[in-house]
ZAGU-9639 format. One record per atom (N, C-alpha, C, O): x, y, z; residue in three letters. Coordinates in steps of 0.02 Angstrom, whole numbers, padded with zeros to 5 digits, always signed. Example, Ala and Ser with C-alpha at 12.3 -4.5 7.8 and 13.67 -1.06 7.14 Angstrom:
BEGIN
+00660-00284+00390ala +00615-00225+00390ala +00660-00165+00390ala +00712-00166+00423ala +00642-00112+00354ser +00684-00053+00357ser +00645+00002+00394ser +00670+00057+00402ser 
This chain:
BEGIN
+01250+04037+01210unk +01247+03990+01156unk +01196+04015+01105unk +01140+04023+01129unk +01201+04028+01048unk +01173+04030+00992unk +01138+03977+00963unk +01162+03926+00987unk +01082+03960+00914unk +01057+03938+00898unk +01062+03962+00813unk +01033+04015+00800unk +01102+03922+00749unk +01086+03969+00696unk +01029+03921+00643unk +01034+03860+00649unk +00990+03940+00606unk +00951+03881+00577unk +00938+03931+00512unk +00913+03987+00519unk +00955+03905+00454unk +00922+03915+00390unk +00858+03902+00346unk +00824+03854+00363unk +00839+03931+00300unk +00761+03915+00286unk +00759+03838+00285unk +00715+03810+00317unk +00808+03797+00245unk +00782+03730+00232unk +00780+03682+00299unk +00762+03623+00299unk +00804+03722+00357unk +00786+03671+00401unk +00706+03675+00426unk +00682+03634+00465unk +00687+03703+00410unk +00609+03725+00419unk +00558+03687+00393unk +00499+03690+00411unk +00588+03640+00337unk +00571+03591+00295unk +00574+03525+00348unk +00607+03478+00326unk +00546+03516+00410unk +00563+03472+00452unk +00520+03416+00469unk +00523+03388+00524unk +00477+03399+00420unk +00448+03349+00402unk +00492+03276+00396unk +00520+03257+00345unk +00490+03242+00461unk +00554+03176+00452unk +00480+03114+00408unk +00433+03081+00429unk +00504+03126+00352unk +00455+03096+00279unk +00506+03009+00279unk +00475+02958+00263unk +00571+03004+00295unk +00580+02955+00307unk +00568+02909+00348unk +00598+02857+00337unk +00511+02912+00421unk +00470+02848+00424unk +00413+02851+00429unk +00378+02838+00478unk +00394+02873+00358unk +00323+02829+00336unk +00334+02767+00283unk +00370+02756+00234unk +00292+02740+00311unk +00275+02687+00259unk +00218+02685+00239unk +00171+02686+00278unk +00203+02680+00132unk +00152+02675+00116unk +00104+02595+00148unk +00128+02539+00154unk +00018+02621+00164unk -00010+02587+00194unk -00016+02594+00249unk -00050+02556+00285unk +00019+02651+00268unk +00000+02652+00360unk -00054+02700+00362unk -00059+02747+00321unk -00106+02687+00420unk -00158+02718+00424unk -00139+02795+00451unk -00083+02815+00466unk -00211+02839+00454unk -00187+02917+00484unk -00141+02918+00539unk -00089+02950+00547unk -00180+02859+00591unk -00168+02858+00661unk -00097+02843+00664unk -00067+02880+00702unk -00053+02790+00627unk -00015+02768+00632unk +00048+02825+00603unk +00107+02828+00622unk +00015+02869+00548unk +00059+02909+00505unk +00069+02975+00575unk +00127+02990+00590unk +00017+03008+00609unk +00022+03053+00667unk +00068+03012+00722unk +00111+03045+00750unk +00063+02952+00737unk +00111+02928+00803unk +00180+02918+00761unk +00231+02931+00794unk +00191+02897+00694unk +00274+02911+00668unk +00308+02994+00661unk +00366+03012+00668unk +00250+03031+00646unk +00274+03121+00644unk +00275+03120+00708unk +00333+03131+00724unk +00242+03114+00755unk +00242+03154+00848unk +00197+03201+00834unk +00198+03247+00875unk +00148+03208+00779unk +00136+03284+00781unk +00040+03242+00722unk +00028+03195+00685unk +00006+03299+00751unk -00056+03308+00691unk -00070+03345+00646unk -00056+03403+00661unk -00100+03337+00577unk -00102+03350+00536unk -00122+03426+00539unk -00166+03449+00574unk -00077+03467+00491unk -00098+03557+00495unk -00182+03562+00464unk -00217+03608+00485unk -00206+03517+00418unk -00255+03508+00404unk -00292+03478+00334unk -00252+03451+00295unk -00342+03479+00319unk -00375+03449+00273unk -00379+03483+00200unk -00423+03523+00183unk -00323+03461+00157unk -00302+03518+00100unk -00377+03499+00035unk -00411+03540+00002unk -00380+03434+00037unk -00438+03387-00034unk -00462+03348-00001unk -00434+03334+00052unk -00526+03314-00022unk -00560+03248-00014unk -00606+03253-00073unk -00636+03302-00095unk -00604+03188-00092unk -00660+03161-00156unk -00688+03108-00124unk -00656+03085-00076unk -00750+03078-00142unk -00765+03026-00121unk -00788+02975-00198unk -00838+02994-00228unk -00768+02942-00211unk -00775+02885-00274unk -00820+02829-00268unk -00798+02771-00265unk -00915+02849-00264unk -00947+02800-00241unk -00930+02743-00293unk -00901+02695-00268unk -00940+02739-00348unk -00964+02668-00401unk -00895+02643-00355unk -00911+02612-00305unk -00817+02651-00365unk -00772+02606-00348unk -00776+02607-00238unk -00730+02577-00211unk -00814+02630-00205unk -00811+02627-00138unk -00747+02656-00147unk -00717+02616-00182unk -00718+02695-00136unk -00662+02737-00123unk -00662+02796-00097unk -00718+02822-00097unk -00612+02833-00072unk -00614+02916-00030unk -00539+02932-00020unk -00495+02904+00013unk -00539+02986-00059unk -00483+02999-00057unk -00450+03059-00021unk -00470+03113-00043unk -00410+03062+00022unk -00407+03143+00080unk -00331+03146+00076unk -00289+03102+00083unk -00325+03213+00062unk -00255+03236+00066unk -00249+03285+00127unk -00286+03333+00138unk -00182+03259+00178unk -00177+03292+00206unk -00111+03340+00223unk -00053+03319+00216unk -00125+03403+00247unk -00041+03438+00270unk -00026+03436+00316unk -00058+03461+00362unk +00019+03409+00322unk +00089+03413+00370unk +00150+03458+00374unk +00195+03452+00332unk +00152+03501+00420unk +00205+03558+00405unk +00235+03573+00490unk +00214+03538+00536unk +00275+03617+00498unk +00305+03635+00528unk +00277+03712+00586unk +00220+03726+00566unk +00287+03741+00619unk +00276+03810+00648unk +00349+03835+00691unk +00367+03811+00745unk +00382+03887+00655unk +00436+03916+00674unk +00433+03983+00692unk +00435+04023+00645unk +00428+04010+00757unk +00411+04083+00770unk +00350+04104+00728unk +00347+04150+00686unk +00300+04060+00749unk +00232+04101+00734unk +00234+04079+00653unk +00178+04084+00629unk +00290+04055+00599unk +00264+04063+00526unk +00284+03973+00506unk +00329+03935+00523unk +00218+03964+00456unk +00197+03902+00451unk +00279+03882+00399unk +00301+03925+00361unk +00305+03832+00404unk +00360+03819+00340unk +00313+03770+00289unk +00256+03747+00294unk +00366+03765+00236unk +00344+03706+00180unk +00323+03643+00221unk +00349+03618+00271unk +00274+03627+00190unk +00264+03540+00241unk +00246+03502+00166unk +00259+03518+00108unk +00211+03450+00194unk +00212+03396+00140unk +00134+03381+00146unk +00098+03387+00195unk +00113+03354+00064unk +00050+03334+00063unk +00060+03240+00072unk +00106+03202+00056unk -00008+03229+00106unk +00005+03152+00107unk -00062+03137+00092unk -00111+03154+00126unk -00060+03099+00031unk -00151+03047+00008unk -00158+03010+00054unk -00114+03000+00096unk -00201+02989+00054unk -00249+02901+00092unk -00297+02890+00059unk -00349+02921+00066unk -00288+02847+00020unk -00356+02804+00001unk -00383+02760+00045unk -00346+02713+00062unk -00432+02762+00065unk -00477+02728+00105unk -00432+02724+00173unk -00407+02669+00187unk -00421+02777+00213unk -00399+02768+00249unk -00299+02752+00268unk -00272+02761+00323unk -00266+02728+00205unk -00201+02712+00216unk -00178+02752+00165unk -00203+02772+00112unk -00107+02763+00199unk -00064+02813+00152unk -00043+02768+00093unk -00022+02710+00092unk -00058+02815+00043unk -00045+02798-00035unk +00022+02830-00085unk +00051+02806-00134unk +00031+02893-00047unk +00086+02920-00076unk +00084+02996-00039unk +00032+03021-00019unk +00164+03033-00034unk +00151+03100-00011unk +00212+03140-00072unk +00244+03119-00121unk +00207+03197-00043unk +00235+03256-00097unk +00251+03321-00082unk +00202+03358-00077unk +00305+03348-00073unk +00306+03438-00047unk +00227+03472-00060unk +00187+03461-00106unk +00222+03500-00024unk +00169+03535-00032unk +00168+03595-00081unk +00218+03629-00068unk +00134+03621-00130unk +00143+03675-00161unk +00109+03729-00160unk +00050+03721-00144unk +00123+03773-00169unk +00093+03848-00203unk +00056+03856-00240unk +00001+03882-00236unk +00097+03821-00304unk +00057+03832-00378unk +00015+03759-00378unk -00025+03777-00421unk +00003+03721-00370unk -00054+03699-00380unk -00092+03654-00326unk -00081+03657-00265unk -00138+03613-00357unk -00166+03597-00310unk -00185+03505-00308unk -00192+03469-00357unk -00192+03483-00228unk -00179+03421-00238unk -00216+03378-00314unk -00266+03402-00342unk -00185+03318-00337unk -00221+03301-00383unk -00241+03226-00363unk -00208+03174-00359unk -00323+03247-00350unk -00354+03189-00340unk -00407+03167-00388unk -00436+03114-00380unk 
């Protein structure tokens, strides 16, 4: 039996169940999986705010695929986004 898989399945970020507002903990137990790592953080004293973007991606024979960036403000997801190349998160 063969196995055949193309680049875009590599893109295997299931981004359809998150829901904005769910905390880290809750966003890692809907993936099955933890964050590849810590791409931004700002911290916004006058408004008490902190903002951390994190990546989420894939590992296929040793090479990392496209994953996705995901914000949290203060802790809950605020919004996510393919991850890019050319630039960089905007916080």
């Amino acid at each position: 039996m063969a196995i055949i898989a193309s680049c875009s399945s590599l893109r295997s970020v299931n981004t359809s169940v998150l829901k904005i507002g769910m905390t880290k903990a809750e966003v890692e137990e809907a993936l099955k999986k933890k964050p590849y790592g810590t791409i931004s953080a700002k911290s916004y004293p006058e408004t008490k705010t902190v903002i951390e973007v994190l990546e989420y991606n894939e590992h296929f024979n040793g090479q990392k695929s496209d994953g996705y960036w995901l914000y949290f403000v203060n802790g809950k997801l605020d919004k996510w986004e393919p991850a890019s190349k050319y630039h960089q998160p905007d916080i």
